[in-house]
N, C-alpha and C positions, 0 to 999 in steps of 0.2 A: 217609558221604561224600556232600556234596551237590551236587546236578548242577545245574548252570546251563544254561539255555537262549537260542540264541539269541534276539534280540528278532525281533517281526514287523515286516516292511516295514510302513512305514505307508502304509494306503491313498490312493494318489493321486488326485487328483482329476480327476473326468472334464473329458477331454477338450472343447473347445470343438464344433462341430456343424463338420463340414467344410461349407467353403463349398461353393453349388449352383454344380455345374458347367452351363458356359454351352451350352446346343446349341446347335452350327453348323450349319446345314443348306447341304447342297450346291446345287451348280447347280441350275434348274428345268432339267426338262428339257421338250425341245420338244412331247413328245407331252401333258406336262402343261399348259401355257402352252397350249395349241391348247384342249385339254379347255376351262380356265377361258373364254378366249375366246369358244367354244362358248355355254357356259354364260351367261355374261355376255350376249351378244346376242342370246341365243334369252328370257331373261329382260327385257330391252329390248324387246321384239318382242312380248311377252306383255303389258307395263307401258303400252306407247305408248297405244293404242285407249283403257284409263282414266283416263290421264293425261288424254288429248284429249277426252273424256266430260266430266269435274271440272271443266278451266279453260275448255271451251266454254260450260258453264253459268255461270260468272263474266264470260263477256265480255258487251259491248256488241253487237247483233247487226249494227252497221257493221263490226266485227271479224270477224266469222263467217264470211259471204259475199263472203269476197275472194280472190283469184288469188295473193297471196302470203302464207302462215303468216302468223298474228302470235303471236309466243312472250311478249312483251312487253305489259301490259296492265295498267290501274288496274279492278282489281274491283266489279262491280257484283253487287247482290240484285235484279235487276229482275226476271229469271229465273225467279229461284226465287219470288218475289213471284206471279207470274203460274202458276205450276206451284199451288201451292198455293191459288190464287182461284178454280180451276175450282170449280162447283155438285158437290156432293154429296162432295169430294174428304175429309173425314171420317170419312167414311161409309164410301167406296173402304178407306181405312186400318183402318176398326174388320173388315168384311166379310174384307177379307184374313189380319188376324191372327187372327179368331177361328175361322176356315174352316180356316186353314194347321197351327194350336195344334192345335185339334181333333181332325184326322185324323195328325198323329204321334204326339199321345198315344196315341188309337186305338189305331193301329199298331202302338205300341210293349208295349202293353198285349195284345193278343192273340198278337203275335207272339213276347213273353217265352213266354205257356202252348205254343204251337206248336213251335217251335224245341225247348221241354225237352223234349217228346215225341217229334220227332223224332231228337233226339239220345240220348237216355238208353232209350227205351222199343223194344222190340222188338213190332211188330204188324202183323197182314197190312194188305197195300198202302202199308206205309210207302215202298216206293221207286216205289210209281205218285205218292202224296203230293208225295216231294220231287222229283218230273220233272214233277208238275205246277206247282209253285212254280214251278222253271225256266221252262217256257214260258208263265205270266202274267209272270213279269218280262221276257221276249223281245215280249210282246206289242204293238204298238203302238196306245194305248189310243185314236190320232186314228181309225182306219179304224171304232170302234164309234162316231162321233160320231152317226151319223146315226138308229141303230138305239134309241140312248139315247134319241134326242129324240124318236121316234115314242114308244117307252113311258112317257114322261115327260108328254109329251103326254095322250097316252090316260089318265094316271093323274090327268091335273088337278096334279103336281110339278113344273112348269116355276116358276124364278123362285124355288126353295126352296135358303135355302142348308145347313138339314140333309142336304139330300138331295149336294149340291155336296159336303160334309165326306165324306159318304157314296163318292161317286164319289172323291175326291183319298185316301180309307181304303185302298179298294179298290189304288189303284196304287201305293201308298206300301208296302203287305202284305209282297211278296214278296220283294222285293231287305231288307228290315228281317229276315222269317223266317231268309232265307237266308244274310244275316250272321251274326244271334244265335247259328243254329244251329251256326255255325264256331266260335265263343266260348264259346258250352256246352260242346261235345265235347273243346275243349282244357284243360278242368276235368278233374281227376284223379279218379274215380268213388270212390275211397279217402277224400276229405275228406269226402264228402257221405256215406259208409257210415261215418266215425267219427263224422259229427254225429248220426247215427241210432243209434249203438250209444252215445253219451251222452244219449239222452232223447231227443232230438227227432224228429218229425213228419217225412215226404217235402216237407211243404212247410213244412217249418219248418227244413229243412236247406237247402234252396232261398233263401227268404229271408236266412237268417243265412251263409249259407257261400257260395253259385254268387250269388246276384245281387252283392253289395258285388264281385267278381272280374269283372262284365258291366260295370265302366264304360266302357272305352274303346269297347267294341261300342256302349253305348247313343247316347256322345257320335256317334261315323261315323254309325249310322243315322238319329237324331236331324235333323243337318245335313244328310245326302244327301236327306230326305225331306223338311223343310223347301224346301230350295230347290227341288224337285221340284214342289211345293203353291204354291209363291210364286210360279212364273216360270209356271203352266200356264196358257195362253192360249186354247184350242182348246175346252177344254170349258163355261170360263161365256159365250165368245162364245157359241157356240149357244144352250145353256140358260138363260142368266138374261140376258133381253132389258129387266127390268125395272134402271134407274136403279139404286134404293134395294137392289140384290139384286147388283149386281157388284162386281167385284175391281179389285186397281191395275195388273193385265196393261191392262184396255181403258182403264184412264186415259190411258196412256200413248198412246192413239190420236188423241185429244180436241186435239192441238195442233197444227190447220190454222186457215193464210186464207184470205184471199181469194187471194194470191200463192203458196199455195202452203205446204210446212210450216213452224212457228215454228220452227227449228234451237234454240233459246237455251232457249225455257223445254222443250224435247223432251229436251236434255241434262241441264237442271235437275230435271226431272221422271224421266228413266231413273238420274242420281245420287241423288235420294231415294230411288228403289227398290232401288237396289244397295248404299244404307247397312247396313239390317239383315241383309243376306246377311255382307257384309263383316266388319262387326261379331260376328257367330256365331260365323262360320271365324276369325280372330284368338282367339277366346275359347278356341276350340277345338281350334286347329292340331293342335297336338304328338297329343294324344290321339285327336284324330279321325283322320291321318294314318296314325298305326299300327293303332288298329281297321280300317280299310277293305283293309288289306294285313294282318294279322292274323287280321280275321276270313274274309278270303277263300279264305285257302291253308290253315287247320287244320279238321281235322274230316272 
């Protein structure tokens, strides 16, 4: 006797995708609107002074020196024409990048060995080490201006700008150590004992495993340090009296008349110099942001 089975349903076919539901979002509420607010013109407030920087250096300087704003204006390069015709101004440019480069690579380079020590290595005076790190970064390096230039002096290195790279090394050090070190120590000591128990060296677990993980650290110190090198005023005023030996801090001093200061090309000439800062940090934002808050609070 033979048994019949029923048939199988036949497989139906899937379903279309339910359509995305739309979110509503409720009222703002006040305390939020206030926040934005906030936010919004404390961001105005920060913007204005650049803005006014930028289009001062685009006016006319019959525009400048007057009793009512002018928001309204046909653009001129005379400015900046004038900012860049100063004598040796070059010079100023090659001096400052090559001083500025210099001393964060530096930095960055001693401060990588320093940091993994103080992080990874247990050794006496490590905690006199990193409470001296602390108080070179607290230092304020204007009150030794004077002390520099006597031994600078005596040594026949005034007007030298190895020695300049030298000093902008020295203060650039600490606050660089003392980030890495936060970014080290939030490394999992596990990765760097499995790269060692697959073959490799301490410093060859180091390079291939903890440095490629120090990006974000390098980018924050990177830029904190730079602009630290680029904006320093106090130390080649005194020390490098010669022309051919200074930076674009004392350029920026160079544009008086007879009446008094050029406003036009002073603006032209402080927006050159705030280009390549500018330019860094945009490059850099996202990644630098979180290193400087990453690497401050771990470790």
């Amino acid at each position: 006797m033979s048994t019949t089975t029923a048939p199988k349903p036949a497989p139906t076919a899937p379903s279309a995708q339910p359509a995305q539901r739309l979110r509503t979002r409720g009222p703002l509420r006040p305390a939020t609107v206030a926040k934005n607010l906030g936010a919004l013109l404390l961001a105005l407030l920060f913007l204005f002074p650049v803005y006014w920087m930028f289009s001062s250096a685009l006016k006319p300087s019959s525009e400048i020196l007057t009793k009512d704003p002018v928001f309204v204006f046909t653009p001129t390069m005379q400015n900046f024409e004038k900012a860049t015709g100063v004598d040796n101004f070059w010079t100023y440019v090659t001096n400052s990048l090559v001083v500025t480069v210099s001393a964060v690579l530096l930095a960055l380079l001693v401060a990588l060995a320093a940091s993994f020590a103080i992080a990874r290595m247990r050794f006496r005076g490590r905690k006199g080490m990193v409470l001296a790190v602390m108080m070179a970064q607290m230092a304020p390096w204007e009150v030794m201006v004077i002390a520099m230039y006597m031994i600078l002096r005596d040594a026949e290195m005034l007007n030298s700008l190895p020695m300049l790279t030298a000093i902008y090394f020295v203060m650039v050090l600490p606050f660089t150590i003392w980030t890495l070190r936060g970014f080290i120590a939030a490394v999992p000591v596990s990765l760097e004992e499995a790269a060692q128990i697959d073959g490799c060296t301490r410093g060859q677990a180091f390079r291939k495993v903890i440095f490629p993980l120090l990006a974000p650290g390098l980018m924050s110190t990177s830029l904190f340090g730079f602009i630290t090198a680029w904006n320093e005023f106090a130390m080649v005023l005194i020390l490098n009296k010669d022309k051919t030996a200074q930076t674009l801090p004392l350029w920026l001093t160079q544009f008086k008349t007879a009446f008094g200061n050029d406003w036009g090309a002073t603006m032209a000439a402080s927006s050159l110099f705030a280009v390549p800062v500018l330019l860094i940090f945009i490059f850099l934002q996202r990644k630098a942001v979180g290193g400087m808050t990453a690497g401050a609070v771990k470790g």
